[in-house]
C-alpha distance (Angstrom), angle and dihedral (degrees) to the residues before:
residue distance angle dihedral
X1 . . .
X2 3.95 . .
X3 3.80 89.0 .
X4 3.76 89.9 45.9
X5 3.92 89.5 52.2
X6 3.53 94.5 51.4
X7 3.71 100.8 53.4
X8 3.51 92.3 47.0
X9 3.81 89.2 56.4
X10 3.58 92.8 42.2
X11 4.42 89.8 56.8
X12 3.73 86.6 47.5
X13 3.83 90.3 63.1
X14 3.41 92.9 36.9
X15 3.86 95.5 62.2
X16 3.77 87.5 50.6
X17 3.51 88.3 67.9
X18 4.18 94.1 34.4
X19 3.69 115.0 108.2
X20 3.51 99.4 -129.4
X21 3.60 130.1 -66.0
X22 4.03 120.8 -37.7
X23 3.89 116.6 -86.0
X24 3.85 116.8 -116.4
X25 3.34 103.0 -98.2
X26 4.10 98.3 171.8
X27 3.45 99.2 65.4
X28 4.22 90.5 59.9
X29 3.99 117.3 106.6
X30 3.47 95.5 -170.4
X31 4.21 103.5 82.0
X32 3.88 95.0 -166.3
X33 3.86 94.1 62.0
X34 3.65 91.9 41.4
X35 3.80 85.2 50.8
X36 3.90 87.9 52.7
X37 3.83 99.3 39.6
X38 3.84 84.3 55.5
X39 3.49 100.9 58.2
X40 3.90 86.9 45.7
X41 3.58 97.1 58.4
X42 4.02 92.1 37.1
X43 3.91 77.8 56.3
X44 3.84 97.2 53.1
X45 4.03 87.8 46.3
X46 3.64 93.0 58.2
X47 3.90 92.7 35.3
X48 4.01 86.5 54.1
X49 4.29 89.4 46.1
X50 3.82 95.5 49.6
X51 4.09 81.7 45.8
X52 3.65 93.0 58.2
X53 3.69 93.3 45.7
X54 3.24 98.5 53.1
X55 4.03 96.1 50.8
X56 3.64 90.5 85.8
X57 3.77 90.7 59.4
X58 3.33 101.6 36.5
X59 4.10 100.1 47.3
X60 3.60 100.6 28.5
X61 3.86 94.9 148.7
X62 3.69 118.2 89.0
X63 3.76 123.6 -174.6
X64 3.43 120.8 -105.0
X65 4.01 143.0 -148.8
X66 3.42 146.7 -162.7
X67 3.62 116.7 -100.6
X68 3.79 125.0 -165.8
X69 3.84 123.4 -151.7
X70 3.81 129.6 -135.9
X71 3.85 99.0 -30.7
X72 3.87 101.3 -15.5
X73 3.57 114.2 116.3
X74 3.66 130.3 -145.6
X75 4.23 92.3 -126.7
X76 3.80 89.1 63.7
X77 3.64 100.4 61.8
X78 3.73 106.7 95.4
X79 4.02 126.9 -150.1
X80 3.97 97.8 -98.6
X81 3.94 93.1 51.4
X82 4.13 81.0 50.3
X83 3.62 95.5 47.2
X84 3.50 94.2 49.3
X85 3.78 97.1 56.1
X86 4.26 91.5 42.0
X87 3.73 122.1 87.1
X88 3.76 118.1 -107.6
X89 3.97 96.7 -95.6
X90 4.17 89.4 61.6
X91 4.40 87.0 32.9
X92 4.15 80.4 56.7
X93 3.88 93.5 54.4
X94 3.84 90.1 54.1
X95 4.14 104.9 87.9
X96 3.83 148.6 121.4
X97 3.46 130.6 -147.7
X98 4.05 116.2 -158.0
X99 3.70 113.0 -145.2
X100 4.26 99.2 159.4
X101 3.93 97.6 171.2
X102 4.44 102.3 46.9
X103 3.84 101.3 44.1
X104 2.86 156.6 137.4
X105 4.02 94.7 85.7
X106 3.08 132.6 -156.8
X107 3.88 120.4 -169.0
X108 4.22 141.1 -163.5
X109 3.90 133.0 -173.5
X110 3.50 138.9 -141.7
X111 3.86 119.3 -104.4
X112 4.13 86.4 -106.6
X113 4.01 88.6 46.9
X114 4.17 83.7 -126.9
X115 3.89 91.0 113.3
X116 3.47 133.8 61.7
X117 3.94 126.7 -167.4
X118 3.99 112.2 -175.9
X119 3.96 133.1 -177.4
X120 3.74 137.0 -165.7
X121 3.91 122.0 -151.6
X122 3.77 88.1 -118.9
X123 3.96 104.8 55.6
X124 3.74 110.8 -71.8
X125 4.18 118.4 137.0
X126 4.01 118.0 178.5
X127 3.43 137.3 161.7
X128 3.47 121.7 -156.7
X129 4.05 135.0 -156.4
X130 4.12 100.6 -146.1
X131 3.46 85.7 -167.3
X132 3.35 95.3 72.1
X133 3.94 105.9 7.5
X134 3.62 89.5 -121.6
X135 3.68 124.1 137.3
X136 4.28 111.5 -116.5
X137 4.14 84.2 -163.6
X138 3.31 135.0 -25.3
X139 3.90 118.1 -164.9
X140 4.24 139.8 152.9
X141 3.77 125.2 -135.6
X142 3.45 95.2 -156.2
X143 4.50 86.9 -122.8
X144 3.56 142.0 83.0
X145 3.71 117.2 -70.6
X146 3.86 116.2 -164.7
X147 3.81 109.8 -175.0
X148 4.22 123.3 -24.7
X149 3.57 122.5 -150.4
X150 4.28 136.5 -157.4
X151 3.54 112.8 -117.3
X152 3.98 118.1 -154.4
X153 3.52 101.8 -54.3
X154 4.56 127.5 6.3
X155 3.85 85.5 -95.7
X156 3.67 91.9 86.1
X157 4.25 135.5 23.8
X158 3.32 128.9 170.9
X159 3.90 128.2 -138.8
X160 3.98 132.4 -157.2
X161 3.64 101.8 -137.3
X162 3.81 130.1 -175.4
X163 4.04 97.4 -80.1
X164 3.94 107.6 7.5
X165 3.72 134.7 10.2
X166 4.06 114.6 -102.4
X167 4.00 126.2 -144.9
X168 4.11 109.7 -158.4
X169 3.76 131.8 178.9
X170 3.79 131.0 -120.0
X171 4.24 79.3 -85.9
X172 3.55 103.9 54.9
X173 3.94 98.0 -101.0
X174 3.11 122.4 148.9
X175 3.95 113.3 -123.7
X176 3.49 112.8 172.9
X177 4.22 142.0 -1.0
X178 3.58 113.8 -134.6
X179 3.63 101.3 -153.7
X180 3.60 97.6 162.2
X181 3.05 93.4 66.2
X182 3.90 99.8 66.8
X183 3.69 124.4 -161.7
X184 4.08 100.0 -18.9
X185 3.55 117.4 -163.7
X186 3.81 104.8 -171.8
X187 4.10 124.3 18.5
X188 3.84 123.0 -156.8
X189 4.52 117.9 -174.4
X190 3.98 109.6 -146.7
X191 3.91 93.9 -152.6
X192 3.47 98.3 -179.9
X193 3.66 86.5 60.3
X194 3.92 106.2 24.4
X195 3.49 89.3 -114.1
X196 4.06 126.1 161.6
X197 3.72 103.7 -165.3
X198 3.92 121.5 177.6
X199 3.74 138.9 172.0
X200 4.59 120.3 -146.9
X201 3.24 138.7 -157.6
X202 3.91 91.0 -81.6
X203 3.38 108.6 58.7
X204 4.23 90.5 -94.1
X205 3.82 119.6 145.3
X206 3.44 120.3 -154.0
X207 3.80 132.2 -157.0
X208 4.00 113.4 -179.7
X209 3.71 126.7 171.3
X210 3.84 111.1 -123.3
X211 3.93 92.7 -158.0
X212 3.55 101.8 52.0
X213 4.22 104.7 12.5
X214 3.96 91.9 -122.7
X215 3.53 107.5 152.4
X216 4.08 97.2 -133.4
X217 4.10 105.6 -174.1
X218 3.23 125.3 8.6
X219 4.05 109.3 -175.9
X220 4.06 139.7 -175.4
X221 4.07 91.7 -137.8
X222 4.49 78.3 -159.4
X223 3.88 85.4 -149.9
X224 3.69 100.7 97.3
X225 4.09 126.8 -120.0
X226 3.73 110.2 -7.5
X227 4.46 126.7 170.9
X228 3.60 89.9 175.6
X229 3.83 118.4 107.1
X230 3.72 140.4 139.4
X231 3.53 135.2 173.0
X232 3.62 119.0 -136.8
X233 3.93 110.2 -131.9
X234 3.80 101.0 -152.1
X235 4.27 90.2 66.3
X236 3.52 106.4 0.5
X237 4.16 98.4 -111.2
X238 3.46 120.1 152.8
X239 3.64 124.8 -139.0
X240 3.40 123.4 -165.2
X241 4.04 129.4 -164.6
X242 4.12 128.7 -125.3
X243 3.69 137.3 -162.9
X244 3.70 90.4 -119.3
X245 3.87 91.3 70.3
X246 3.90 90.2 -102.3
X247 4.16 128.8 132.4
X248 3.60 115.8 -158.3
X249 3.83 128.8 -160.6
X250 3.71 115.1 -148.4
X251 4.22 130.9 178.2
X252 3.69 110.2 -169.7
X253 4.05 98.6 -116.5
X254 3.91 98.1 66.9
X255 4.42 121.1 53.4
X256 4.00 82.6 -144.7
X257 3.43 130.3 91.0
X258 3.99 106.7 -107.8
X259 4.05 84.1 -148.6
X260 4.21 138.6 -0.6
X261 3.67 120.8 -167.5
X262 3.60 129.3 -177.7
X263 3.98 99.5 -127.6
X264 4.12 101.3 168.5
X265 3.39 135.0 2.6
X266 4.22 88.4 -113.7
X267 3.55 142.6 36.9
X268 3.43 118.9 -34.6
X269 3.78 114.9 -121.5
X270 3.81 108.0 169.6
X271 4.07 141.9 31.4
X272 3.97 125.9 -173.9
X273 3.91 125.7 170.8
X274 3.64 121.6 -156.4
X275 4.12 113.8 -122.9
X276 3.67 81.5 -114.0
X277 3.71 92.4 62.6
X278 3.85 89.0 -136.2
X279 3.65 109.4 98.1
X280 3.56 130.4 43.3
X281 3.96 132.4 -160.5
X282 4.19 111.0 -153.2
X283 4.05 120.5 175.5
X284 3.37 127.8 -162.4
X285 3.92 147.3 179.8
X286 3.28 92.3 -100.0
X287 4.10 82.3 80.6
X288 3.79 92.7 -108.8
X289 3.68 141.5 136.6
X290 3.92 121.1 -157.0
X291 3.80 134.8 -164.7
X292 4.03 101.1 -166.5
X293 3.48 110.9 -172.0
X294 3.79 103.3 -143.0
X295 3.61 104.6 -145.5
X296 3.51 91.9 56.1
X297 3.65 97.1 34.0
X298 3.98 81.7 -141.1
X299 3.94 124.5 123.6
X300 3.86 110.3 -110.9
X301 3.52 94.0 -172.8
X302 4.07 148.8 7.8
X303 3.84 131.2 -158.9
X304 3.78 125.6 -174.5
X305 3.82 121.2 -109.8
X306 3.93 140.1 58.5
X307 3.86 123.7 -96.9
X308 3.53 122.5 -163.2
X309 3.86 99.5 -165.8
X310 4.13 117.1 22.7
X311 3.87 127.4 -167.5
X312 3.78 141.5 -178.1
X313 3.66 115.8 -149.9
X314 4.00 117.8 -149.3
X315 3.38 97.4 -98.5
X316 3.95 90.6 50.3
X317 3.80 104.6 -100.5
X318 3.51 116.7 136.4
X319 3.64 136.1 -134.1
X320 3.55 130.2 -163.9
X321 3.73 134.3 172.0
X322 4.30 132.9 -152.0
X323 3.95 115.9 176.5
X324 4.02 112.1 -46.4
X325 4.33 85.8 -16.3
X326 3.64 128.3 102.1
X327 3.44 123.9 -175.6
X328 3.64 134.1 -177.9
X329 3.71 139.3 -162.0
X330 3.41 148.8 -145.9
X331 3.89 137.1 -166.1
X332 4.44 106.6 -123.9
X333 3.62 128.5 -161.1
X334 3.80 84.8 -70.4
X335 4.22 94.5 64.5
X336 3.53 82.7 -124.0
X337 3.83 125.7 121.5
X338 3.50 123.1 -117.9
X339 4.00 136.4 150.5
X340 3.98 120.8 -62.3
X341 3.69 102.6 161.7
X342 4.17 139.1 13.8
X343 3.36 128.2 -164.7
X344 3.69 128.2 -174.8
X345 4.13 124.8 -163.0
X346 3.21 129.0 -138.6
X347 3.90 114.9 -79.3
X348 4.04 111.5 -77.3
X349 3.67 94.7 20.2
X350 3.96 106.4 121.2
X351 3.72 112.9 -168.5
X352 3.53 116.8 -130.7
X353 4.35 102.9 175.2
X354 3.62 133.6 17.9
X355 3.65 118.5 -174.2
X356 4.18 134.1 156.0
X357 3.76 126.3 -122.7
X358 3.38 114.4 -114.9
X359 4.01 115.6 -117.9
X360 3.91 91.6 6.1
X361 3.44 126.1 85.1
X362 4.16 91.2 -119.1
X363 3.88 140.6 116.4
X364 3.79 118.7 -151.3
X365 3.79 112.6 -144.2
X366 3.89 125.7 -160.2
X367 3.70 125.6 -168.6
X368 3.34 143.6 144.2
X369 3.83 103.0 -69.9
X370 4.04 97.2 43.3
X371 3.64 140.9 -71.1
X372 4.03 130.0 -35.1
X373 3.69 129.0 -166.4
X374 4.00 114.6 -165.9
X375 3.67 126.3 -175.7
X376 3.92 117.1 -115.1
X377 3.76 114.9 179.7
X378 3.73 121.0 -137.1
X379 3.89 93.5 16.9
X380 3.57 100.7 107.0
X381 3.93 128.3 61.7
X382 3.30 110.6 -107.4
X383 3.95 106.9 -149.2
X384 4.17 111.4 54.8
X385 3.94 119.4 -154.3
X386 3.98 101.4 -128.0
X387 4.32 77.6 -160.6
X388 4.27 92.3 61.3
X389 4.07 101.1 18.0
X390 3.71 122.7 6.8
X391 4.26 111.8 -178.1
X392 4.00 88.2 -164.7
X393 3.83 102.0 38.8
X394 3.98 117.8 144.4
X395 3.91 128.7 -126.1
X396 3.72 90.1 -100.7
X397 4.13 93.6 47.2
X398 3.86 88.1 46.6
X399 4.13 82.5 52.4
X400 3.63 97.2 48.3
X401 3.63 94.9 41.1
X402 4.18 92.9 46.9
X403 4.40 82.9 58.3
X404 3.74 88.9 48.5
X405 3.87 94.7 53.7
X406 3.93 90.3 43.0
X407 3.64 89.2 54.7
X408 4.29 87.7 38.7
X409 3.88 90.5 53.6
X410 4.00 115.6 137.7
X411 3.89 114.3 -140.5
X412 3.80 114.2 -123.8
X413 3.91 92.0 -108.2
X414 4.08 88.5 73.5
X415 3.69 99.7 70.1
X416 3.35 107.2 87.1
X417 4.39 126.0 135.2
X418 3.80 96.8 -83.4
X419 3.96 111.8 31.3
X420 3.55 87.0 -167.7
X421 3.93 98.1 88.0
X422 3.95 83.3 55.2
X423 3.95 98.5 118.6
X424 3.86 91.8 17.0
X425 4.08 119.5 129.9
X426 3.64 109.9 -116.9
X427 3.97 121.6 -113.9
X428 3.89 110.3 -90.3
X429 3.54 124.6 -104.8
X430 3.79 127.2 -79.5
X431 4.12 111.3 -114.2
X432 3.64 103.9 -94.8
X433 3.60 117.1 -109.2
X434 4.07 118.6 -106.9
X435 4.30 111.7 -110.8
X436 4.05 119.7 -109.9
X437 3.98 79.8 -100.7
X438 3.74 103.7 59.6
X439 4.19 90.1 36.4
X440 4.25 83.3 59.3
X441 4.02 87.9 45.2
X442 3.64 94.8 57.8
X443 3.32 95.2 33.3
X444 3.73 86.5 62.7
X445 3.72 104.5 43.5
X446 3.83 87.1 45.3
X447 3.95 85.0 55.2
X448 3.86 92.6 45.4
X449 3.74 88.1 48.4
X450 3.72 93.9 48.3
X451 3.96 91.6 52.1
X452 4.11 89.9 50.6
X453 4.02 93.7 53.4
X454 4.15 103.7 126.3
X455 4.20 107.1 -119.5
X456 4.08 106.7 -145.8
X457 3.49 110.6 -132.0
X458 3.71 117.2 -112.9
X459 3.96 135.0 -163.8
X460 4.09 133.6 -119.9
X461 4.46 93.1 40.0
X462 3.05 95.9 -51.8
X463 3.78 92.4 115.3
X464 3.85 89.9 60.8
X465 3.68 111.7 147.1
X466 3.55 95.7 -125.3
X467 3.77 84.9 49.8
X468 4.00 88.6 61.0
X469 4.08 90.6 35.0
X470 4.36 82.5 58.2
X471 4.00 89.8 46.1
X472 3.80 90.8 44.6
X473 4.57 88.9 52.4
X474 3.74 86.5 44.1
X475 3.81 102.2 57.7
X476 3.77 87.6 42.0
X477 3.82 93.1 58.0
X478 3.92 90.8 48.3
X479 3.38 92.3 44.4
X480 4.44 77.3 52.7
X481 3.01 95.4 51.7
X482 4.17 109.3 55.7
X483 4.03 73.1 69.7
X484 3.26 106.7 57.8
X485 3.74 105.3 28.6
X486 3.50 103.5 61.1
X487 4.34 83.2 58.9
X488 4.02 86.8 56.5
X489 3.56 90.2 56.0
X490 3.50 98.2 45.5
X491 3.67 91.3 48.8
X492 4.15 90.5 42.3
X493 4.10 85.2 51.1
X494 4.04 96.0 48.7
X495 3.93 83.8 52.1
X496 3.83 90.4 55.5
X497 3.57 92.0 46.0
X498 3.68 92.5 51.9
X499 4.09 92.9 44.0
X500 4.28 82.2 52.3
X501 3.87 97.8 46.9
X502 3.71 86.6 49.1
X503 3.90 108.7 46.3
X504 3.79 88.4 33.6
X505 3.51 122.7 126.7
X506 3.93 113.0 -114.5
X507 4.17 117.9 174.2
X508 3.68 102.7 -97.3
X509 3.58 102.1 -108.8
X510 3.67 88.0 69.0
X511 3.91 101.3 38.4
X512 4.22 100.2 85.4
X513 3.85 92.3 59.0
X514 4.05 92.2 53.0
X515 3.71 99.4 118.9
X516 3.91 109.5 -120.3
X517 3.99 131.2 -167.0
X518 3.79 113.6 -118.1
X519 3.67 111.8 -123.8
């Protein structure tokens, strides 16, 4: 039975590897290219074994948890008893770094999680190898700095300052003054398409091409002062959060929002998108945390308490933050979220951004007397792709792979809510409608035609001529009407469609921004 098990495991992985089912090779005449397309699929089948065998090699890793025995529970165990059961790599991760007089910080991380780029409210910019703990540069503009952000690689960040927005290298330089921008409050980096998008004190969204410095959207939001906005991963929309209560989803070709839900009846004060892209967490004043489930546009879930910085971690946990408290949590057997791990700072502290380390089990904390970095097991994927983020990558892979996302860059039009139809042919045209003139035309010659139709003559009066005079009016008024049905019906059908649209039955979120006729 054991060896049984195993085999049956082992042609699981191998059809993950598979190319698709086999071609049909019996039906071919020609016994040369069978000959060929033989060894080619006898090639993928050994390609696809020596795949398989080499998984265990190649991802050895494997996330773990915390488990709790009998009546423990995992949100007990503090960070010293974790510390002292990890190794010293994950003990190194665990740190804070007291800087009373700058804060609060706020904090971002490369797409490898090597990297970290920190800012206090009061002028301080590092960046910091977490490697080797060693600060890369560490300088102070002498202004207010309200939230800092990577851009494609550590060679370059960007930093909302009090007027304009700032780009500096890896040096501290200063490269280039964003002035059209105007006082941003929050920055988000679309990497997939080299997009710096940012959000002001007015309501304006910005979109500006990092390549080239076109400015590509430029949008009145219309919901007053906002500094919440997140970019979901899975298609690169931004959503931004309102006082109202309302979320809005925004790609930089269209002035519209592509979607508003009411999320809370209050300001909202936190977004998070899942890596998958599906499920979004949103708190607000109104002391309430949401799971929306995008595809729905429904709420799956909602936990007391208010948040004032929210984070998914890669493998889905979720951290939030409220005063000197961080919480975060984990789906059970149940799908439904509820608390793995607490931790408390010291008294004083107030936490201004929580956000996980990519490909390390870590959450980076900033508040308002430095920088914290707690240990969360199982938040971190395990296995890195040296192809998409490589921790240990050279000055001549970081080259080579800054070309090949140049020449990989997505143009603006490809963000849209489902990235799927990317690549997909658009529906075909709907037959043109005839003009008033051609309608009157054969409206005519079907007339003429009607009036020229040969009446057999019949026997016993029924040949009368007012007989033949009634048949004559009655094919004219069918040939009439095949004109001016088919515009009843279309009318009748647009009045059906309206009545559905109306009394339909949209998730809530959604149903106060359905446009309605006054009456």
């Amino acid at each position: 039975m054991e060896i049984h098990d195993v085999s049956d495991e082992f042609e699981i992985k191998v059809k993950k590897y598979q190319r698709g089912e086999g071609a049909d090779l019996e039906s071919l005449k020609d016994k040369k290219l069978k000959g060929k397309l033989k060894d080619k699929e006898e090639l993928f089948k050994k390609s696809a074994n020596a795949a398989v065998k080499a998984e265990k090699w190649l991802m050895q890793t494997e996330e773990g948890r915390l488990e709790a025995e009998g009546i423990e529970k995992t949100w007990r165990f503090s960070q010293q008893s974790i510390a002292s059961e990890v190794d010293i790599a994950s003990r190194k991760n665990q740190f804070d770094l007291i800087l009373p007089d700058l804060g609060p910080y706020t904090l971002d991380y490369t797409s490898s999680g090597r990297y970290m780029v920190s800012a206090g409210r009061k002028g301080h910019l590092s960046i910091i190898d977490l490697h080797t703990l060693k600060p890369i540069r560490d300088m102070q503009v002498r202004e207010t700095v309200r939230d800092v952000v990577f851009l494609h690689n550590e060679l370059f960040f960007a930093a909302a300052q009090k007027k304009y927005t700032y780009i500096y290298n890896r040096e501290g330089t200063e490269l280039h003054c964003l002035k059209e921008h105007g006082a941003v409050l929050k920055l988000q980096f679309l990497k997939n398409h080299f997009l710096l998008s940012s959000i002001n004190k007015s309501g304006h969204l910005h979109y500006q091409d990092i390549t080239t410095g076109q400015m590509i959207g430029n949008y009145r939001s219309g919901l007053g002062r906002s500094d919440v906005l997140q970019v979901n991963p899975y298609n690169s929309v931004l959503a931004s959060g309102h006082s109202g209560g309302t979320v809005s989803m925004w790609k930089p070709t269209t002035q519209a929002p592509l979607v508003k839900m009411l999320c809370h009846r209050g300001p909202v004060t936190a977004i998070a998108f899942h890596p998958n892209g599906h499920l979004m967490a949103t708190t607000g004043m109104d002391k309430k945390l949401k799971i929306w489930d995008l595809r729905k546009y429904e709420a799956i879930q909602t936990l007391p308490g208010l948040a004032k910085s929210l984070d998914f971690s890669q493998k889905g946990m979720l951290a939030t933050s409220t005063g000197s408290f961080v919480q975060v949590l984990a789906t059970s057997d149940s799908q439904d979220y509820g608390q793995y791990m607490i931790h408390r700072m010291a008294k004083g502290y107030q936490v201004n951004k929580v956000l996980f380390r990519p490909y390390e089990d870590v959450l980076g904390i900033g508040h308002s007397n430095g920088l914290s970095s707690i240990l969360i097991p199982g938040s971190g994927e395990p296995n890195f792709d040296s192809w998409v983020a490589n921790p240990y990558e050279t000055s001549k892979q970081r080259r080579e792979k800054e070309v090949r996302i140049l020449l990989d860059k997505l143009p603006p039009e490809s963000i849209m809510l489902d990235p799927t139809q990317v690549g997909n042919l658009r529906n075909g045209r709907k037959k043109e409608k005839p003009t008033k003139q051609e309608t009157e035309a054969e409206k005519e010659a079907a007339i003429a035609a009607a009036k020229n139709v040969p009446i057999k003559k019949k026997t016993k009066g029924r040949s009368k001529p007012s007989k033949v005079a009634r048949k004559k009016e009655e094919g004219i008024e069918k040939a009439k009407r095949a004109f001016i049905e088919p515009n009843k019906e279309d009318g009748v059908m647009k009045k059906k469609q309206k009545r559905i649209t109306d009394t339909s039955e949209l998730p809530v979120a959604l149903q106060p921004f359905v446009k309605r006729k006054s009456t």
